[in-house]
N, C-alpha and C positions, 0 to 999 in steps of 0.2 A: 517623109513628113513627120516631126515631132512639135508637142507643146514646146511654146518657149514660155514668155514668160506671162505671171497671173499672179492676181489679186483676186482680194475680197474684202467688201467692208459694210457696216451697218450702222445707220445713224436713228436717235428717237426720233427727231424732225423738232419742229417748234413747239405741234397741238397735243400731241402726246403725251403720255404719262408715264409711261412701258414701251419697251421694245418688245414685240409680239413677232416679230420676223426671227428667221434661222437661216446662216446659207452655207454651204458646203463649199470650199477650195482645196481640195489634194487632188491633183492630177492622177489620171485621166475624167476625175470625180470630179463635175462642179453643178450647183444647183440654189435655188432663190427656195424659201417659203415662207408663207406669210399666211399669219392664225388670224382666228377671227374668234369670239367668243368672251364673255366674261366671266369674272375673278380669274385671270390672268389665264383662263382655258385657252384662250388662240394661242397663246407662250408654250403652253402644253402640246398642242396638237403640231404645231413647226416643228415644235422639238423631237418629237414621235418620227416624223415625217424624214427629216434629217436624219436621223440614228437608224431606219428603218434601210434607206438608203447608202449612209457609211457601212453600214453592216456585211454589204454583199455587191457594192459597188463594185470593185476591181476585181472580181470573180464574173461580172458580166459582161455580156456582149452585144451590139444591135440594138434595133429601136424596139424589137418584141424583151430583151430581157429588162431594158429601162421601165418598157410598160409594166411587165411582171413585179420589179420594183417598189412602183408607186402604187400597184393593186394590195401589196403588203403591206405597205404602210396604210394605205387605207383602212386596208383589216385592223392593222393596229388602235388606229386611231378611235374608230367606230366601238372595237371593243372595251375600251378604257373609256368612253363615255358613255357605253351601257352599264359598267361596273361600278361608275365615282359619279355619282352625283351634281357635285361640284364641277365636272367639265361637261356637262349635257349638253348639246346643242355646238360641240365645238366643232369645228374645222381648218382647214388650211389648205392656200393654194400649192401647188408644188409646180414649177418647172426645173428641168436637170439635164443635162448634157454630158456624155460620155463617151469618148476619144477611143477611136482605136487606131493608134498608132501608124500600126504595122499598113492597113487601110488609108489611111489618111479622110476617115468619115466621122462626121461626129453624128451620134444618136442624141434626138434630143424627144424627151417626154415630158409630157404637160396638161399641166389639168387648173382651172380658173384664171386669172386675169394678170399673175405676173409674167413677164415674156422674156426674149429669148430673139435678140437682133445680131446680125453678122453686120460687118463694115468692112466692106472692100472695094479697093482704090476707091476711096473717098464717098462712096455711096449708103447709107445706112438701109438694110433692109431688116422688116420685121418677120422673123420667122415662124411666129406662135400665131394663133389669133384667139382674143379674149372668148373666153366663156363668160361673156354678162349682157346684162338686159341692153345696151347700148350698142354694143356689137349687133348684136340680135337683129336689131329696131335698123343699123345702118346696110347690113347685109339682106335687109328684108325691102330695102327704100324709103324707108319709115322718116331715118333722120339723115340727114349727113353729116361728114367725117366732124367739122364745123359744129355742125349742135351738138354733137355727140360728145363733145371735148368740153360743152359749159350747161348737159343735160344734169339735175339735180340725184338724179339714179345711174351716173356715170360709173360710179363704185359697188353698185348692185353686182352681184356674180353667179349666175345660173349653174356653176357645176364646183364642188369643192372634193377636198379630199375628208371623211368621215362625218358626212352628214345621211352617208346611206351605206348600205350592206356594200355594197357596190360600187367601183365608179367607172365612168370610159375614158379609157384616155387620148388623148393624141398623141400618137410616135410616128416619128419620120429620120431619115437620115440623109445628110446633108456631107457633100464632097466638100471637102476643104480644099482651101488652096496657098501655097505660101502667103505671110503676107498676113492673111485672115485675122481680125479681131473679133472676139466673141462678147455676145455681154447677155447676161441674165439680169433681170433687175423687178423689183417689185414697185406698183401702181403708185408707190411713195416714190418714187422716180419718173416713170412714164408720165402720169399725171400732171407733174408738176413743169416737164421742157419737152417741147418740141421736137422733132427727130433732129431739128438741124442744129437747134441748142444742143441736140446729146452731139451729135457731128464737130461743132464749134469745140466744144469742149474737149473731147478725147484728141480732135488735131491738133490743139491749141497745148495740152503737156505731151506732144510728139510723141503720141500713142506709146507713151509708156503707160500699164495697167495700175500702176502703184499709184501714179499721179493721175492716172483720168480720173482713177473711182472716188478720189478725195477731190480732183474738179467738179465730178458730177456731184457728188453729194453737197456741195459748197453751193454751187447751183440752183438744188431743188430749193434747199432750205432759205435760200435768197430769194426763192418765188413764193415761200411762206411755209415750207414746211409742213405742209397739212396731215402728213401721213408718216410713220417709219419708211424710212430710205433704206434701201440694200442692193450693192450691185457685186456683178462677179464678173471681172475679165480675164479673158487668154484670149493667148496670140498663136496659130501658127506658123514654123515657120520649116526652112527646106533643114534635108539633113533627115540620122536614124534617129528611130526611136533607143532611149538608151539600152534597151533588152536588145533592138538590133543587134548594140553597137557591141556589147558583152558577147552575143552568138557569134560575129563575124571575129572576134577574137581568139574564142576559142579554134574557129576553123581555122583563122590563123597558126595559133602553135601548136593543132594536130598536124596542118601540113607540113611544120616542120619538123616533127618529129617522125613523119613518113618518110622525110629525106632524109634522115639518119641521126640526129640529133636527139639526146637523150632528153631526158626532163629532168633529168640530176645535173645536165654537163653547166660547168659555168660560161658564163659572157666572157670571152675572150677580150684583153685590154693591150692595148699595142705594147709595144717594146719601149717607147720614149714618151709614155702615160706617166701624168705622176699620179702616186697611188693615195686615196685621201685620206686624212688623219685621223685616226679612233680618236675620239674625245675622252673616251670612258677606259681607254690605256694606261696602265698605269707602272712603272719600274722606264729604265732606260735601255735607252739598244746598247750598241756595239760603239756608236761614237761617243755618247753618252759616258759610257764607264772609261774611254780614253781620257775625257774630257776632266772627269771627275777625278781619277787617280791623278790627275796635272796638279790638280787646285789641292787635294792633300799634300805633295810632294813641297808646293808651290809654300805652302803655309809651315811645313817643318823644319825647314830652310830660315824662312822669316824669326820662330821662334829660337832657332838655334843662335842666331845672327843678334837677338836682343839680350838672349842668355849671355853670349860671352862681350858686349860691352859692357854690362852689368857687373861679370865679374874681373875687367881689365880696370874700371875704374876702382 
């Protein structure tokens, strides 16, 4: 089981001023976040959040190193607005997802209200569940899924990343399976369509990642844009991971050099091979200098041959 192919991309939307979102796409690294705060501090705190993440990303493993992750970046974050002033009060959602290959699981860690949905054969499932006031209220019976979608505090978020010394996260790991599409995306997305709209969409540019995420963002902001848009997809699919594919190589030309073949000897090329041409050769062979001595022979013949009509007339 390896990534195949992934995207990422990030829209302001219509009501916005700034993009305040940051997301991560370098496999096996992918990840949504989304700042909150003023004079462009939620821009600050994504960004923390992101770099906090790329830093130590491909050095991790499991859903406890993900969470280890986002507790740093928290740290991060919290401490840069106890020191500057001007980011007080910032924060930022994080979810993130991280591929282990060799496993065929993905880790995924998350904390506030962007999410983090699998699509396979044809079905969208939500893998996160929001930290906000509306989640809260629906999982308590308060609201249902219906009011919750047109409640005025839909966008309220009960747990962020450096608004406390602290935060808890949600990590879990999830079996992949060929096939699998991945999407991270922030509330400037969910918000805005449906699951079946996000479904319609990603079947509709035949789950290619480059074209869903510019369907989806087309999408949102066709339903008004209220928010910054950012989504991130991968696909997996069958076959190694490319560090498989490198190890089993190597086992490859140890074993051949067990069975007696050197690692200096050359590739052997048949008898009725033709052999291919140096471009960057330069002088002539053997036929070449026959060739050539013809054409001088050839030409002092000629000049002799003009000399003596020359001097017969």
């Amino acid at each position: 089981m390896r990534i195949g192919r992934a995207a990422g991309v990030t829209d302001t939307g219509r009501r916005r001023l700034r993009n305040e979102d940051a997301f991560i796409c370098e496999p096996p690294l992918f990840a949504v976040a989304d700042g909150m705060g003023g004079a462009r501090a939620g821009e600050v705190a994504a960004g923390l959040a992101a770099a906090a993440l790329e830093e130590a990303g491909t050095e991790t493993r499991g859903a406890e190193g993900v969470a280890a992750l986002i507790v740093e970046a928290n740290r991060r974050i919290w401490e840069r607005a106890l020191n500057d002033p001007l980011t007080a009060g910032m924060g930022t959602t994080v979810t993130a997802a991280l591929v282990d290959q060799s496993a065929g699981t993905v880790a995924i860690g998350h904390v506030g209200d962007s999410r983090a949905y699998l699509l396979r054969e044809g079905t969208l499932e939500q893998l996160t569940t929001d930290h906000s006031l509306v989640a809260e209220l629906v999982q308590s019976g308060v609201l249902t899924p219906e009011e919750a979608e047109r409640h005025p505090q839909r966008s309220a978020i009960t747990r962020a990343l450096g608004t406390e010394p602290t935060v808890e996260v949600d990590a879990f790991t999830v079996e992949a399976d060929a096939g699998d599409l991945f999407l991270i995306c922030s509330d400037g997305l969910s918000a805005m369509l449906t699951d079946d709209r996000v479904t319609s969409a990603i079947e509709s540019a035949g789950r290619d990642p480059d074209r869903a995420a510019d369907a989806l963002v087309a999408a949102a902001n066709a339903e008004g844009g209220e928010d910054n848009i950012t989504v991130v997809l991968f696909e997996m699919i069958d076959g190694e991971a490319p560090a498989a594919l490198a190890e089993a190589e190597v086992e490859k030309t140890l074993a051949g050099l067990e069975e007696g073949q050197t690692a200096d000897e050359d590739v052997s090329v048949e008898d009725d091979a033709v052999a291919p041409v140096d471009p960057t050769r330069h002088g002539a062979g053997p036929g070449g200098r026959v060739a050539a001595l013809a054409l001088i022979v050839s030409l002092l013949v000629l000049c002799l041959l003009v000399l003596y009509l020359a001097v017969v007339r």
